[in-house]
Backbone bond lengths (Angstrom), bond angles and torsions (degrees), N, CA, C in turn:
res aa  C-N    CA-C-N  psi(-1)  N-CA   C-N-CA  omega(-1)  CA-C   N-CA-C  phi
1 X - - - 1.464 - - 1.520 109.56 -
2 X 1.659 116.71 148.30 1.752 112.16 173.31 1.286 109.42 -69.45
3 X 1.212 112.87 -6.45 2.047 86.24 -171.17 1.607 101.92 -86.24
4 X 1.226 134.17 100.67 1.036 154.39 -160.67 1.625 97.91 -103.85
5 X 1.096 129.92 141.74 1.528 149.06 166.97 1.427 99.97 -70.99
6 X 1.062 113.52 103.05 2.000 123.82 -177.25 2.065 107.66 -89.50
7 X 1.528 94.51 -33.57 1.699 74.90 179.08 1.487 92.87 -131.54
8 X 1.717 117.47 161.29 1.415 108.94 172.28 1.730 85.41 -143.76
9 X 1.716 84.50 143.57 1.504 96.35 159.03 1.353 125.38 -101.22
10 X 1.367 119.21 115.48 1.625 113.32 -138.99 1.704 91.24 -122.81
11 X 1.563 134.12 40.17 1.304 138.80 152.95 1.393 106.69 127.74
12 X 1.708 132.84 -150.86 1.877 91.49 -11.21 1.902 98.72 -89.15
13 X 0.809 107.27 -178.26 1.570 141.59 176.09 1.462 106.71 -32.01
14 X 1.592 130.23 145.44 1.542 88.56 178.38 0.916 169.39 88.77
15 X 1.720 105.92 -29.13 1.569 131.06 174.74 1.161 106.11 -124.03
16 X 0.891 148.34 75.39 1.543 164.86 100.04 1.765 101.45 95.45
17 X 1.983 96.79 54.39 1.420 90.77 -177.56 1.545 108.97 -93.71
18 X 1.282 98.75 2.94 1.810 102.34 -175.17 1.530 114.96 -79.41
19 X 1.616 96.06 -34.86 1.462 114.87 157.27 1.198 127.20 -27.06
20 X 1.360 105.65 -64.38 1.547 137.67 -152.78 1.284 101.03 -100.83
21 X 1.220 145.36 -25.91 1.735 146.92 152.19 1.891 87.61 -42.96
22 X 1.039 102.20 -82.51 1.261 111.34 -159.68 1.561 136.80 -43.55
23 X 1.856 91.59 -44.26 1.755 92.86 151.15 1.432 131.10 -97.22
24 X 1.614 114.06 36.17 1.396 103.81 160.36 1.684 107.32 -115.09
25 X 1.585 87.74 0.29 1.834 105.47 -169.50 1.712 106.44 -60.80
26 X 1.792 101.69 -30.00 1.343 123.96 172.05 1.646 129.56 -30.33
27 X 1.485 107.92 -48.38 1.160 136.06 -177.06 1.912 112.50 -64.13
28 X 1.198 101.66 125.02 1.399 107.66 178.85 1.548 117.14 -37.11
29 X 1.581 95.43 -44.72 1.848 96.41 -157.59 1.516 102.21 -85.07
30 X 1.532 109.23 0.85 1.769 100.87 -177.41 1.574 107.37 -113.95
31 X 1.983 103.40 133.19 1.261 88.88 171.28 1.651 89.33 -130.11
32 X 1.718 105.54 141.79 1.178 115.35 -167.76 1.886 93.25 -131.94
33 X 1.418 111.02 -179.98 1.894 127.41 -146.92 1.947 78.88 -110.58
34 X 1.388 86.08 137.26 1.703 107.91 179.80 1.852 102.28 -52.53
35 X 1.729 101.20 -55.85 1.569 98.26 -164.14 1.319 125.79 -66.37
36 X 1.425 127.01 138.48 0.984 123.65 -177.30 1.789 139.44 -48.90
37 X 1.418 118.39 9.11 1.304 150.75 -170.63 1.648 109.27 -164.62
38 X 1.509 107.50 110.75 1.554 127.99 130.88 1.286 104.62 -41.08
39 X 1.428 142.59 124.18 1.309 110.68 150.58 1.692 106.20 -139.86
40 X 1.308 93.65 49.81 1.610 109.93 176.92 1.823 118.89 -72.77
41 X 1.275 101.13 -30.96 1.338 112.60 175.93 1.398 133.76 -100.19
42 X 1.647 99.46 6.96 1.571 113.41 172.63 1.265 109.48 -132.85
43 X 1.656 117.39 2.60 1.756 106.74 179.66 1.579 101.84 -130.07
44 X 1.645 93.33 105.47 1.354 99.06 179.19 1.134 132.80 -45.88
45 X 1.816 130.03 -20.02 1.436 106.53 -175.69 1.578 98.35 -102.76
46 X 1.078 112.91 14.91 1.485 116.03 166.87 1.616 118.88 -90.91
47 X 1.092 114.00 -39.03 1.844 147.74 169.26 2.010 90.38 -47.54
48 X 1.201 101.04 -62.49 1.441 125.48 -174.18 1.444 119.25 -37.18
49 X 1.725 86.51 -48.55 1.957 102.59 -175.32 1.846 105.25 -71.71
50 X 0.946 111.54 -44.02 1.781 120.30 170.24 1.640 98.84 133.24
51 X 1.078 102.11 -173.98 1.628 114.97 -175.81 1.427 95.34 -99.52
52 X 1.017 133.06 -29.19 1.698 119.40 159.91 1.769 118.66 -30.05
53 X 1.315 119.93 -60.51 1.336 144.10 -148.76 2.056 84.29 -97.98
54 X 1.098 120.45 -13.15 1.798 101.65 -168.34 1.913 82.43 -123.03
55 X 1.400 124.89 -6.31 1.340 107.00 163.70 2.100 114.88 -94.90
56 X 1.201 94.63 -16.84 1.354 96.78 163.07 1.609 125.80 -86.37
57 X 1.224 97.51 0.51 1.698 105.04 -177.90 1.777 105.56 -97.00
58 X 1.542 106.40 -43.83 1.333 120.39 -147.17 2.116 94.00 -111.12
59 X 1.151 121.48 -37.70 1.637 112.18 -175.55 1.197 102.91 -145.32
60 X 1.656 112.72 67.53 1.623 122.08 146.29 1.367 134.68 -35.27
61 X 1.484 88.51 -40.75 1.840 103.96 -172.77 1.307 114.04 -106.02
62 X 1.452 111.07 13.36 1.721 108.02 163.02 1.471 134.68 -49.28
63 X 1.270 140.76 128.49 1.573 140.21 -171.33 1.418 93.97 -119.99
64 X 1.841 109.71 136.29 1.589 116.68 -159.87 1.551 103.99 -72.25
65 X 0.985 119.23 -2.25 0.993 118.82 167.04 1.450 135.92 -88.38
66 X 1.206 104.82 18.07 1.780 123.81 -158.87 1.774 101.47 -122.98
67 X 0.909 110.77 123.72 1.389 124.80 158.66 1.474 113.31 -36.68
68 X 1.176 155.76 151.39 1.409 150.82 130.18 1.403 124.20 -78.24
69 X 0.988 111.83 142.70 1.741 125.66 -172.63 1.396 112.11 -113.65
70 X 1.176 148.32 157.86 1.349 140.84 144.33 1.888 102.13 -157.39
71 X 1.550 105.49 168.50 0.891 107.90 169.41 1.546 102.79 -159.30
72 X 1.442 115.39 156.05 1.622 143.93 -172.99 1.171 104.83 -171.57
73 X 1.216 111.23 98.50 1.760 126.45 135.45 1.586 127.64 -9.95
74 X 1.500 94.27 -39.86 1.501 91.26 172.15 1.473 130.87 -84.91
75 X 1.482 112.87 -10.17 1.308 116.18 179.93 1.652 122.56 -66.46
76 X 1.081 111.39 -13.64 1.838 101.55 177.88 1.540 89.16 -99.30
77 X 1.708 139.02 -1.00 1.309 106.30 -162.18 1.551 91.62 -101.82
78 X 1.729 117.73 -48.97 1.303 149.24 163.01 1.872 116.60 -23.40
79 X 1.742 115.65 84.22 1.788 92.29 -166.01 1.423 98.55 -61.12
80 X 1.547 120.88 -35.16 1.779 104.64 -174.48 0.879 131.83 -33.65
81 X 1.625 107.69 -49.26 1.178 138.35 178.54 1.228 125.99 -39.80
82 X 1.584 110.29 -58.54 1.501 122.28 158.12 1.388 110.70 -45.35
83 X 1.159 131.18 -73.96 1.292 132.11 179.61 1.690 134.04 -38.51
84 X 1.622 91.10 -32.85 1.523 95.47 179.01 1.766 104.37 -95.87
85 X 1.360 106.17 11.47 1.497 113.24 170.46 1.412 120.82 -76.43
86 X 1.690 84.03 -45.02 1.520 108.53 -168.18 1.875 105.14 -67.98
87 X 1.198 111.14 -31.25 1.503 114.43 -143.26 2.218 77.90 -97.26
88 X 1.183 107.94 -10.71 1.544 109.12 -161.70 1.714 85.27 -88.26
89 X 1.127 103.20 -71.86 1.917 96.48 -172.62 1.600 91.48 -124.84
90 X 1.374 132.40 131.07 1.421 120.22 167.86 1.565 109.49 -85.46
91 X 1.490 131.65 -11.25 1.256 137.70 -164.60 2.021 104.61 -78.59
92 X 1.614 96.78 -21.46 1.572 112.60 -139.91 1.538 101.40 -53.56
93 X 1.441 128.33 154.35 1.755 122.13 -175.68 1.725 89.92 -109.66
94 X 1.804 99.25 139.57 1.351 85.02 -178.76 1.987 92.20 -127.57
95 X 1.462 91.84 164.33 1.558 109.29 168.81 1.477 128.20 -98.31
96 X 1.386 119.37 117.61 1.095 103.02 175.97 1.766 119.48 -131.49
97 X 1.356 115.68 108.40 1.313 125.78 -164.68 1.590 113.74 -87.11
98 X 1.016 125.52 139.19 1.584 126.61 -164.68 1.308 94.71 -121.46
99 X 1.464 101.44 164.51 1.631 125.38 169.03 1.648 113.51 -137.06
100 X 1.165 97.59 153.66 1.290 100.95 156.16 1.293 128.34 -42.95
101 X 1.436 145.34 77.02 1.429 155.90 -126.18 1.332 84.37 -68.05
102 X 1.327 133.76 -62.77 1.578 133.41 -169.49 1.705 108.33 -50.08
103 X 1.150 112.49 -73.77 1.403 122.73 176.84 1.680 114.78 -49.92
104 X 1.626 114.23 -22.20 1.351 106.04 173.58 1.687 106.52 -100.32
105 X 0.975 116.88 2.71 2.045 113.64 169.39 1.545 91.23 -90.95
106 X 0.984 111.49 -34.75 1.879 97.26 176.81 1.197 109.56 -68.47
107 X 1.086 119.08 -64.57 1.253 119.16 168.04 1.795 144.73 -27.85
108 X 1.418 90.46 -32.35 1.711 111.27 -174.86 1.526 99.24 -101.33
109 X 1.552 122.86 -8.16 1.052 130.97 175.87 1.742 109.06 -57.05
110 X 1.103 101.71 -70.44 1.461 149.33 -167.10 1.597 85.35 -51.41
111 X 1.321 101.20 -60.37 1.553 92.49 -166.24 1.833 122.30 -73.98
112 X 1.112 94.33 2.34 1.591 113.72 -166.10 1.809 90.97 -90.29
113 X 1.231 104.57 -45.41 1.448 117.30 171.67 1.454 122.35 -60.58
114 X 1.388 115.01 -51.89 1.552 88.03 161.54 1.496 132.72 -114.52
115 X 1.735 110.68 31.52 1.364 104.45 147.12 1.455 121.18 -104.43
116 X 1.467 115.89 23.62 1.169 113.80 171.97 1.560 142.72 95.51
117 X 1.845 86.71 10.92 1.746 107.71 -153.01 1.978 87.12 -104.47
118 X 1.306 116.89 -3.21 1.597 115.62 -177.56 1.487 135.07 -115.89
119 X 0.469 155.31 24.09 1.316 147.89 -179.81 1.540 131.92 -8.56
120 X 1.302 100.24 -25.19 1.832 83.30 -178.26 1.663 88.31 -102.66
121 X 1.719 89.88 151.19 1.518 115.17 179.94 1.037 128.71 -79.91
122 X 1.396 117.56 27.38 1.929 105.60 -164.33 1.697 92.33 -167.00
123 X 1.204 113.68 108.34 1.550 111.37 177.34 1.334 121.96 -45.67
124 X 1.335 108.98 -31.56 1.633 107.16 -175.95 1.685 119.99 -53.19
125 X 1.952 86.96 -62.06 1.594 96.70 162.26 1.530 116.66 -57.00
126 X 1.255 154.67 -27.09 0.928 153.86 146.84 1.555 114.02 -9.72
127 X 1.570 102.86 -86.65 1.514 117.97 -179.94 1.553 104.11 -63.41
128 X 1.477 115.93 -31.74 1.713 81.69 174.89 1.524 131.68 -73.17
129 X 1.061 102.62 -10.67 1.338 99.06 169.36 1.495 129.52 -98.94
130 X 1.585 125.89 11.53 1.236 145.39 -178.87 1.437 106.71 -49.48
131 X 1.284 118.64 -63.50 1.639 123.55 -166.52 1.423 84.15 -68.23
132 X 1.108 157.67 -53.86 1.680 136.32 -164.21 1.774 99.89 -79.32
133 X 1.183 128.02 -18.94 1.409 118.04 -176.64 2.060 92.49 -79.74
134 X 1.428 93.53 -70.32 1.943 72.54 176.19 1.281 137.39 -56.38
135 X 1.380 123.65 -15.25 1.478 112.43 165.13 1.670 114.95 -80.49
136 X 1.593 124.76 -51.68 1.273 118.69 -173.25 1.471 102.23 -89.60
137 X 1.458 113.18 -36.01 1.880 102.06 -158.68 1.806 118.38 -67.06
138 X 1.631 99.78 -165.60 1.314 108.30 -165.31 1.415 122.78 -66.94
139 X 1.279 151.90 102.20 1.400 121.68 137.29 1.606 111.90 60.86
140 X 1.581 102.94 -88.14 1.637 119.02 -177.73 1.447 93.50 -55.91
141 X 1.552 130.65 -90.39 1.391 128.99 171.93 1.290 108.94 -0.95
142 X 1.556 133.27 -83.70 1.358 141.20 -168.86 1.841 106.87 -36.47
143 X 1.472 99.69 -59.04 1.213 129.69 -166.90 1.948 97.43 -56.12
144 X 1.632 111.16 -61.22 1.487 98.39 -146.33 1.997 107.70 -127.18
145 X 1.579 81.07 -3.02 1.931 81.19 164.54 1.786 106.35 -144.27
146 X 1.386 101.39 61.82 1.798 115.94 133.30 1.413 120.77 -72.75
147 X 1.269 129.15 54.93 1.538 101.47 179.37 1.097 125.89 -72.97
148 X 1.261 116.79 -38.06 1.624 116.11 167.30 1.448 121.26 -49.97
149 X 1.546 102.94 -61.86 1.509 115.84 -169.49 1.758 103.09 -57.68
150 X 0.948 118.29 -13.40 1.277 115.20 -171.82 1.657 122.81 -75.18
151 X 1.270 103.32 -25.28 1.262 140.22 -158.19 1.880 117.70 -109.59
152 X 1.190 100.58 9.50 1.400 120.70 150.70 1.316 134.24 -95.64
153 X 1.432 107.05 74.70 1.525 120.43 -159.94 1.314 124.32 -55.35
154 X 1.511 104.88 -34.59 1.772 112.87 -156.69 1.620 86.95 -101.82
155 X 1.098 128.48 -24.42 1.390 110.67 154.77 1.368 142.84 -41.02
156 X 1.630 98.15 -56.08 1.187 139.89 136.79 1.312 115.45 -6.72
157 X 1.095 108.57 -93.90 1.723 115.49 173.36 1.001 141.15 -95.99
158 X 1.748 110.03 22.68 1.758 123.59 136.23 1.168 121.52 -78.58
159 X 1.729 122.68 -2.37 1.200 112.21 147.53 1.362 114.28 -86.51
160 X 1.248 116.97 -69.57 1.507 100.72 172.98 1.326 134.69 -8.16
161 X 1.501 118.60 -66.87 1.579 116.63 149.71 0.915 114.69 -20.77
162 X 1.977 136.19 -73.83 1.639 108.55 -164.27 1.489 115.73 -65.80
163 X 0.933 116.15 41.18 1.677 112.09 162.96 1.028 99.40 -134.89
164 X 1.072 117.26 -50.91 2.206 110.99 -164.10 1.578 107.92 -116.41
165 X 1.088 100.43 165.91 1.877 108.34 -179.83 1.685 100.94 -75.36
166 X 1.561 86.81 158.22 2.026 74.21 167.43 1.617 118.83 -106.29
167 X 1.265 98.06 4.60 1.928 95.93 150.55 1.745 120.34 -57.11
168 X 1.725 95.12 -28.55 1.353 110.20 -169.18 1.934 111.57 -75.01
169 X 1.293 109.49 -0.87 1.519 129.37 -148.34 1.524 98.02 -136.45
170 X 1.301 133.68 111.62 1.262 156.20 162.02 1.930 100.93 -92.46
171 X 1.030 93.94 125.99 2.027 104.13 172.95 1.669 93.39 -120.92
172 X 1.613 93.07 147.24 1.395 95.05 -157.62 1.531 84.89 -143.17
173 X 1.174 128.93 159.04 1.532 135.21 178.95 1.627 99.35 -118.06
174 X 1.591 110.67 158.82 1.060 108.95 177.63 1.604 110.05 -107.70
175 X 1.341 115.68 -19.38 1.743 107.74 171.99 1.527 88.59 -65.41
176 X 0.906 137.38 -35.84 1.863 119.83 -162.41 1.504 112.21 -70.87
177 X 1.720 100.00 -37.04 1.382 108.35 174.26 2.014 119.34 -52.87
178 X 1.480 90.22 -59.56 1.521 106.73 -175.16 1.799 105.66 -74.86
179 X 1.655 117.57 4.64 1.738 101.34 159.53 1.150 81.46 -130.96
180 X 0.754 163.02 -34.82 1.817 127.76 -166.75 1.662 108.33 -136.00
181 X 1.248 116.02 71.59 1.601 147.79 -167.69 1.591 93.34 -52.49
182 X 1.360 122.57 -52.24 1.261 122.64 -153.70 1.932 109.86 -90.94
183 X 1.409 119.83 -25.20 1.159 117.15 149.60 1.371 131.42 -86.21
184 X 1.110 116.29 -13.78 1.408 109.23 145.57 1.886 127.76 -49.24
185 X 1.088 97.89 -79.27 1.595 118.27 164.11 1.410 88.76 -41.74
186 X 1.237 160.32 -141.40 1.416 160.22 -131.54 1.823 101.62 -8.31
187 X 1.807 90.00 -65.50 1.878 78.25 -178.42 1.223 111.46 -67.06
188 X 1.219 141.82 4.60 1.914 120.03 161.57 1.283 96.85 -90.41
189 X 0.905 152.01 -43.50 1.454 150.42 174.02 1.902 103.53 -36.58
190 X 1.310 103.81 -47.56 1.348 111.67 -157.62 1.633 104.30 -82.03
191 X 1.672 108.68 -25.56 1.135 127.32 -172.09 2.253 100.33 -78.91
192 X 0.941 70.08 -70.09 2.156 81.57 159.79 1.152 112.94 -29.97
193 X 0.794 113.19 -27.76 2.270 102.76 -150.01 1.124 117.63 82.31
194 X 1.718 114.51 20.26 1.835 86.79 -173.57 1.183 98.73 -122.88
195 X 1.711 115.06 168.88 1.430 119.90 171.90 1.619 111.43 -63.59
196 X 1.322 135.85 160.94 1.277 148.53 -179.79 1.474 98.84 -71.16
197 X 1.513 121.00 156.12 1.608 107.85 -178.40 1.781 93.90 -138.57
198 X 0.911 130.39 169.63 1.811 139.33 174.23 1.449 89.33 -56.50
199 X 1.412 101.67 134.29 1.530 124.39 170.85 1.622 125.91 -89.35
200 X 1.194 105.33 23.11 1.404 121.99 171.48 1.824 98.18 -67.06
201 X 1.511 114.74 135.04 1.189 133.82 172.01 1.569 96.51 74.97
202 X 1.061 129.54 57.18 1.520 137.82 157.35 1.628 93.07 -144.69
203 X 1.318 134.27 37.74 1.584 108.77 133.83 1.082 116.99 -120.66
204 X 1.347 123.06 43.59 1.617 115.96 167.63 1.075 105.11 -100.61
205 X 1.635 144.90 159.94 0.892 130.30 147.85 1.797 121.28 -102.67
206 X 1.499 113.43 158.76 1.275 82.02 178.65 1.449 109.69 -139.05
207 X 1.613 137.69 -168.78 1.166 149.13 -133.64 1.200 116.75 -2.23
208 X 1.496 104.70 54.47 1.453 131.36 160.97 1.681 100.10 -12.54
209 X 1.406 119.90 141.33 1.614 133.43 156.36 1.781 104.80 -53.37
210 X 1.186 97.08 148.50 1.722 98.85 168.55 1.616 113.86 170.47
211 X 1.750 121.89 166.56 1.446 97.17 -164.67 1.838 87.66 -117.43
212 X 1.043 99.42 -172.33 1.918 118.41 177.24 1.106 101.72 -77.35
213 X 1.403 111.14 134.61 1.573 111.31 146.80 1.561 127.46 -64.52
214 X 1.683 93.33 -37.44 1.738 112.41 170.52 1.327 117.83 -125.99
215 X 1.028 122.74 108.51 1.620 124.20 162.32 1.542 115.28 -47.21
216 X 1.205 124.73 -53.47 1.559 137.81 160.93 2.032 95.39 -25.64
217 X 1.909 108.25 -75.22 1.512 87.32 176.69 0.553 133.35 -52.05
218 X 1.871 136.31 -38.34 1.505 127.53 -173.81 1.674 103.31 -66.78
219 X 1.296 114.26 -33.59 1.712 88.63 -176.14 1.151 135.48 -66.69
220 X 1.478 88.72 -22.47 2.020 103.85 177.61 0.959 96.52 -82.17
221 X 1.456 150.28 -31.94 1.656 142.24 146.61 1.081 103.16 -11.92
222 X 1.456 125.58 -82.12 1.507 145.44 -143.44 1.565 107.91 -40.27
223 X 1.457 110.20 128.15 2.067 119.79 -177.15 1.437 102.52 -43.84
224 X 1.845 119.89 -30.67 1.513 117.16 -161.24 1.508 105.56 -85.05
225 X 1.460 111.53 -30.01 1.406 107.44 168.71 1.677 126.17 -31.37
226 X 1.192 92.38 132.54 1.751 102.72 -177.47 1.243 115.65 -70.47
227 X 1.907 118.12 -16.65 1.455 123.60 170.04 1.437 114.80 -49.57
228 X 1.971 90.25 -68.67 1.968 102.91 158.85 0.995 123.81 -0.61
229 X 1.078 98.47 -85.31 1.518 122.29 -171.48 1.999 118.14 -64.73
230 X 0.955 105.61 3.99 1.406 99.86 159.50 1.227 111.93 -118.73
231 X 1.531 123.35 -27.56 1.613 144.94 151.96 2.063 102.82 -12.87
232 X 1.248 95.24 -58.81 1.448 121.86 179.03 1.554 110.03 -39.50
233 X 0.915 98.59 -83.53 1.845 119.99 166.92 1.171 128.69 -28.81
234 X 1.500 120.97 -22.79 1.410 141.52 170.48 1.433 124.27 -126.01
235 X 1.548 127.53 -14.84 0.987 104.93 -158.41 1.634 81.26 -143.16
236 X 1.617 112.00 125.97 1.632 122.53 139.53 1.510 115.64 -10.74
237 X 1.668 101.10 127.65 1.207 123.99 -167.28 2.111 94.99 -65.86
238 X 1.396 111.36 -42.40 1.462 121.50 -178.09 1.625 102.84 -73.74
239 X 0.905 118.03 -29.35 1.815 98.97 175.16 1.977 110.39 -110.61
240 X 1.520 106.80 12.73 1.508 108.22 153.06 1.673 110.03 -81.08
241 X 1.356 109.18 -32.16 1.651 102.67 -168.50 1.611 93.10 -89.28
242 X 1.141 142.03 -39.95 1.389 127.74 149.09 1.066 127.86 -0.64
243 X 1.547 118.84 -69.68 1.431 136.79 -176.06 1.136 109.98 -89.75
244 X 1.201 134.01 -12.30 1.498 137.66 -171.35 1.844 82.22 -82.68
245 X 1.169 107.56 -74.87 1.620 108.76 -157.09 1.467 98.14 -41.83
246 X 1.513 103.73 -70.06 1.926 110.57 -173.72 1.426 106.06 -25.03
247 X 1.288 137.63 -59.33 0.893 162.02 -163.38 1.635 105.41 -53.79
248 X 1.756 94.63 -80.58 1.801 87.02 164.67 1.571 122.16 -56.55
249 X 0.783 105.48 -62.99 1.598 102.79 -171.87 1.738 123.39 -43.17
250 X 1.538 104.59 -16.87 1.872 103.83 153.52 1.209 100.73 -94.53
251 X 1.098 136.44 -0.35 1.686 117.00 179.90 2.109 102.85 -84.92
252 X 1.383 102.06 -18.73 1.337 107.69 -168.04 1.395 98.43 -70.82
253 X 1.589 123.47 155.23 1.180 141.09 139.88 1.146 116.72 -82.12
254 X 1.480 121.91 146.10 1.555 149.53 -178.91 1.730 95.25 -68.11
255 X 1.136 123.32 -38.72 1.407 120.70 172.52 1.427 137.62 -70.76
256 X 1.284 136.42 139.84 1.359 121.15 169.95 1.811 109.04 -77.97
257 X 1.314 105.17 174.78 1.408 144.56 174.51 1.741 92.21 -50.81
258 X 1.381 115.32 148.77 1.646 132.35 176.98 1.892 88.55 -63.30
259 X 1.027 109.71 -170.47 1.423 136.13 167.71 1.384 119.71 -108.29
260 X 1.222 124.17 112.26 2.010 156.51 161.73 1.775 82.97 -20.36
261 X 1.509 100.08 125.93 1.897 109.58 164.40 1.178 113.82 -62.46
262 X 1.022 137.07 165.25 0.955 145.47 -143.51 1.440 93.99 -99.02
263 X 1.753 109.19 -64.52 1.078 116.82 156.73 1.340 130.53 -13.08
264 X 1.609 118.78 -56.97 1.342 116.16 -154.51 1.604 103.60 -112.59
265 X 1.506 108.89 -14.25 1.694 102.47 137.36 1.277 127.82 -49.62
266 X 1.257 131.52 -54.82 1.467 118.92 179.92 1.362 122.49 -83.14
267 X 1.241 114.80 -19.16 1.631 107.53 162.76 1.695 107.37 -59.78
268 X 1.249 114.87 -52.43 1.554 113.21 174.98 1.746 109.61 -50.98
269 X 1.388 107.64 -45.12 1.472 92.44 175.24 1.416 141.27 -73.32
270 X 1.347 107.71 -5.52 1.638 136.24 172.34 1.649 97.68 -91.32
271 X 1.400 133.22 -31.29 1.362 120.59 156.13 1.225 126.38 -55.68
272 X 1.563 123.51 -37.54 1.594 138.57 -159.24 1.720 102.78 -86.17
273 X 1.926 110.00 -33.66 1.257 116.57 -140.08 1.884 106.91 -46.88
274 X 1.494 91.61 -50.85 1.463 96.36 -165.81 1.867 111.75 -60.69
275 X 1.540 109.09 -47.91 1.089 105.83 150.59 1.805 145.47 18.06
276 X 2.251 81.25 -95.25 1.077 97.40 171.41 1.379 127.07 -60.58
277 X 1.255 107.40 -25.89 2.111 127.84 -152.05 2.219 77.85 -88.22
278 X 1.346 114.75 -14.96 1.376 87.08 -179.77 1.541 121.57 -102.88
279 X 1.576 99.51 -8.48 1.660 115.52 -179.90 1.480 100.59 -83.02
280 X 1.006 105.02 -27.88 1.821 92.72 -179.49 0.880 111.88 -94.50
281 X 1.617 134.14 -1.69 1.660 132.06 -178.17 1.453 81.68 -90.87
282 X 1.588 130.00 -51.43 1.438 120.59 -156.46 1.672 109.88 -92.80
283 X 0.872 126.71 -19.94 1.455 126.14 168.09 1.773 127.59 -98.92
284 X 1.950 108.01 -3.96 1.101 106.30 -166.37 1.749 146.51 59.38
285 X 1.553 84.87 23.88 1.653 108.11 -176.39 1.173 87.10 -84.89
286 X 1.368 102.32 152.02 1.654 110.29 155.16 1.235 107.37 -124.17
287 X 1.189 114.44 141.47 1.856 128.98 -149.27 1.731 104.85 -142.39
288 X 1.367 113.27 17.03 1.189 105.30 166.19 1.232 145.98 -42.34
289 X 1.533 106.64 -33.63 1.474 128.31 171.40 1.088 116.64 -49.79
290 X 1.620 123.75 -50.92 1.332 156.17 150.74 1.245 103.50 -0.76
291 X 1.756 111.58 -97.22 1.226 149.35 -164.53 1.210 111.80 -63.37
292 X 1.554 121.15 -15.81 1.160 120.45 -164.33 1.283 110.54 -108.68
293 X 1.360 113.77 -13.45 1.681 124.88 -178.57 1.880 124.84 -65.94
């Protein structure tokens, strides 16, 4: 079919891409999918059904005259992903927003915790057991507690490259996003082809950080839950995400997450160092802020 997905926001994790779906969603010529994840291009039995069945799910209310938007987190980490991007539109412009790799494994920690994707209580133990969760563990594991691995950007997007040009590839920071929202947003606009539009509804931010009140709820949250899954069987896909959100959003606390040791910040940042020192030689970022923290 022509209605082809023209821009994707393809990660990373964490960095305020839910944000950034949302205030470019603003713009007349873009129409992008309510849920917070595309995930047509990273979940195989969805990939499986065709893009027929995930454009009738995800952009009902598209007008041919509208740009398409999407975004998944998993696409810069996912190589399929890349590939089934490439083979979907090869023209397509993609976004890719970074974090502070340290500050975003904490971060994705937290969030793994209260939707239900974690179980152990203590980040440290967390990451030590990462390299044995991605070689032997589950699926989910692979899928939703990489924090480290996630956070290797320029890795990241030397794959990306073998599919697309990097004219085709905008890198975007997320401190730039969260202080100066509105020049950010201008250069994707500018990067798009499109005219700039009134920046009304770009100061909210959204899927704010935050921890559980109950771990118990987030697990019965969790898609793998066996509740889910009979949830399915009876109840509309539009009044499951209903109750899903209601649901999370009293489980949330008004508070953020403690603060990353000090300690186990800089061991993470002596993991990232070389990393970083290669995304800014090859992309021309400068990431001092980064390195210097």
């Amino acid at each position: 079919m022509s209605n082809k997905i023209n821009i994707m926001i393809i990660g990373a994790e964490k960095a305020g891409t839910t944000s950034l779906l949302r205030y470019l969603s603003v713009h007349p010529e873009i129409s992008t999918h309510d849920e917070q994840e595309m995930t047509y291009f990273v979940n195989d039995e969805e990939y499986d059904k065709g893009y027929k069945n995930a454009y009738n799910k995800y952009f009902k209310s598209f007008q041919r005259d509208e740009k398409i938007l999407a975004k998944s987190v998993g696409c810069m980490y996912f190589p399929d992903a890349t590939n089934r991007m490439k083979l979907h539109n090869p023209e397509m412009r993609l976004l890719a927003l970074l974090r502070n790799p340290v500050d975003r494994a904490y971060s994705a920690y937290w969030y793994a915790r209260l939707m239900g994707h974690e179980r152990i209580e203590s980040f440290e133990e967390a990451i030590e057991v990462e390299s044995k969760r991605k070689m032997y563990g589950s699926d989910s594991e692979r899928r939703y507690n990489m924090y480290m691995d996630r956070g290797f950007y320029y890795k990241q997007l030397k794959k990306v490259n073998a599919y697309f040009k990097k004219e085709q590839i905008k890198i975007l920071l997320y401190d730039d996003l969260k202080n100066n929202k509105k020049n950010v947003i201008d250069e994707c606009f500018l990067f798009l082809g499109l005219e700039g539009c009134q920046d009304s509804g770009i100061v909210e931010v959204h899927n704010k950080s935050s921890v559980a009140r109950s771990d118990a709820i987030s697990r019965l949250m969790n898609e793998s839950n066996g509740l889910r899954r009979i949830a399915k069987l009876f109840i509309s896909p539009k009044y499951r995400r209903v109750i899903k959100y209601t649901i999370r959003n009293k489980n949330r606390k008004s508070y953020k997450y403690s603060e990353i040791s000090s300690v186990t910040k800089d061991k993470l940042m002596n993991y990232y160092y070389d990393d970083i020192c290669m995304l800014e030689k090859e992309y021309f970022i400068d990431l001092k802020h980064w390195k210097n923290r």
